[in-house]
C-alpha positions as CSV (number, residue, x, y, z in Angstrom):
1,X,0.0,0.0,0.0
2,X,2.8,2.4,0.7
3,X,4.2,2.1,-2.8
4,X,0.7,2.3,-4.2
5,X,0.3,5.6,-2.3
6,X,3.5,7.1,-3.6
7,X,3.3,10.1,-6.1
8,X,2.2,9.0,-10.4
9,X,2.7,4.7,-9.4
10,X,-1.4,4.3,-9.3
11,X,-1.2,7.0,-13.3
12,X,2.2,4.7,-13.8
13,X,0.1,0.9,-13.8
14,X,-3.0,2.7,-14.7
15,X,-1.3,3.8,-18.4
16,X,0.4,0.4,-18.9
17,X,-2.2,-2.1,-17.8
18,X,-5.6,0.2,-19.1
19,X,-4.4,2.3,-22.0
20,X,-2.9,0.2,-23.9
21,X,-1.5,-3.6,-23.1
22,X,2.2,-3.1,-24.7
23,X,5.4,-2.3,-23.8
24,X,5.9,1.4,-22.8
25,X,8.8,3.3,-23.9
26,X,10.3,5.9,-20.8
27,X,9.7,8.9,-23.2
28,X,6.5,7.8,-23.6
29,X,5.1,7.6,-20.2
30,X,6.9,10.4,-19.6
31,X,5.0,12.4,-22.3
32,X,1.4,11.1,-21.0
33,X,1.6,11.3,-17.6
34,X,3.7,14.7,-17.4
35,X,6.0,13.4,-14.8
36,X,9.6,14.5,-13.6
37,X,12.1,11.9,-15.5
38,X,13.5,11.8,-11.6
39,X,10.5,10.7,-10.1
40,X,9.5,8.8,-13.3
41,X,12.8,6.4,-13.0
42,X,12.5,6.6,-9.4
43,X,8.6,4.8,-9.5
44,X,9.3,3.0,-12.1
45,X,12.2,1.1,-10.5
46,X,9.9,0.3,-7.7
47,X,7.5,-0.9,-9.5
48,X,9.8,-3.1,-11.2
49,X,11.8,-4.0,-7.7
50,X,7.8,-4.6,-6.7
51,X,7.3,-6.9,-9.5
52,X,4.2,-4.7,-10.8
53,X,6.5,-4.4,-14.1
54,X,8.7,-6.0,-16.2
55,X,11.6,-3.9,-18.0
56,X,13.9,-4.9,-20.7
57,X,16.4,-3.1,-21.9
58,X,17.9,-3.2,-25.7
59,X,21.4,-3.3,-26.5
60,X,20.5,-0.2,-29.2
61,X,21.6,3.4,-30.0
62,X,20.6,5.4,-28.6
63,X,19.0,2.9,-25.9
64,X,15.7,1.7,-26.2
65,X,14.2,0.7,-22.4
66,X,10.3,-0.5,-22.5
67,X,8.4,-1.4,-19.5
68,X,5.1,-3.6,-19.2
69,X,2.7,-5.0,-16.6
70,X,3.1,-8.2,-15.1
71,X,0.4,-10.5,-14.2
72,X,0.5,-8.9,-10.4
73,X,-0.3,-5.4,-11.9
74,X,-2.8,-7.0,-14.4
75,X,-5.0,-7.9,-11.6
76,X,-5.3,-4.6,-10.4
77,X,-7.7,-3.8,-13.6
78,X,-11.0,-4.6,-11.6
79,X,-10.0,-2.2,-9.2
80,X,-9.4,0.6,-11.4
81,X,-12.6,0.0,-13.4
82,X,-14.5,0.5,-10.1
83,X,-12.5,4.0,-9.2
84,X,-13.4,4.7,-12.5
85,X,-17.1,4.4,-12.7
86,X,-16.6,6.0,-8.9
87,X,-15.7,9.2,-10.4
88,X,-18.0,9.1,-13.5
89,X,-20.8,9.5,-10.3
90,X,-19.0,11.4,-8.1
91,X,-16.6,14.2,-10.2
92,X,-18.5,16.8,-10.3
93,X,-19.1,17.3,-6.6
94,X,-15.7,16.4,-6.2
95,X,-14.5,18.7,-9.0
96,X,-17.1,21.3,-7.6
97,X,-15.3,21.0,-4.0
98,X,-11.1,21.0,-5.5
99,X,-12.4,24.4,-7.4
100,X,-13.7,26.0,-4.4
101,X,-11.5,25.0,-2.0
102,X,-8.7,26.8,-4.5
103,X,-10.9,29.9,-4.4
């Protein structure tokens, strides 16, 4: 739970087990998720270290470095197709709240 709590890991498995089941290049999560590359490697190796995600590194130039769910992170789908029905109900209460509070 502490891992799962940590800054971008729940946007991290979200993109590579619900966008699109492939390999995902740094850049690219990097790109969609609008994350530090510090705190990108830095989830990203736990995750891996966690055994949420595979990575594979190519022998290429300039080096090509992909990571993908494993079957542990796959299993985390039903879960994020309930928080995701959760805040088709509930965002714009919630959304309603985050812009007043800011006000």
């Amino acid at each position: 739970m502490d891992l799962l709590g940590r800054a971008h890991a729940l946007a991290i498995l979200y993109y590579v087990t619900r966008r699109e089941q492939r390999p995902w290049r740094f850049n690219e999560l990097e790109a969609e998720l609008d994350i530090s590359p510090n705190t990108l490697s830095k989830r990203l190796e736990e995750l891996t270290d966690a055994g949420l995600l595979t990575r594979r590194s190519y022998d290429e130039i300039p080096p090509r470095v992909e990571y993908e769910a494993t079957t542990k992170a796959q299993e985390l789908n039903p879960i994020f197709k309930d928080l995701h029905v959760w805040a088709e109900r509930h965002w714009p209460e919630v959304n309603e709240a985050f812009e007043n509070e800011e006000n």
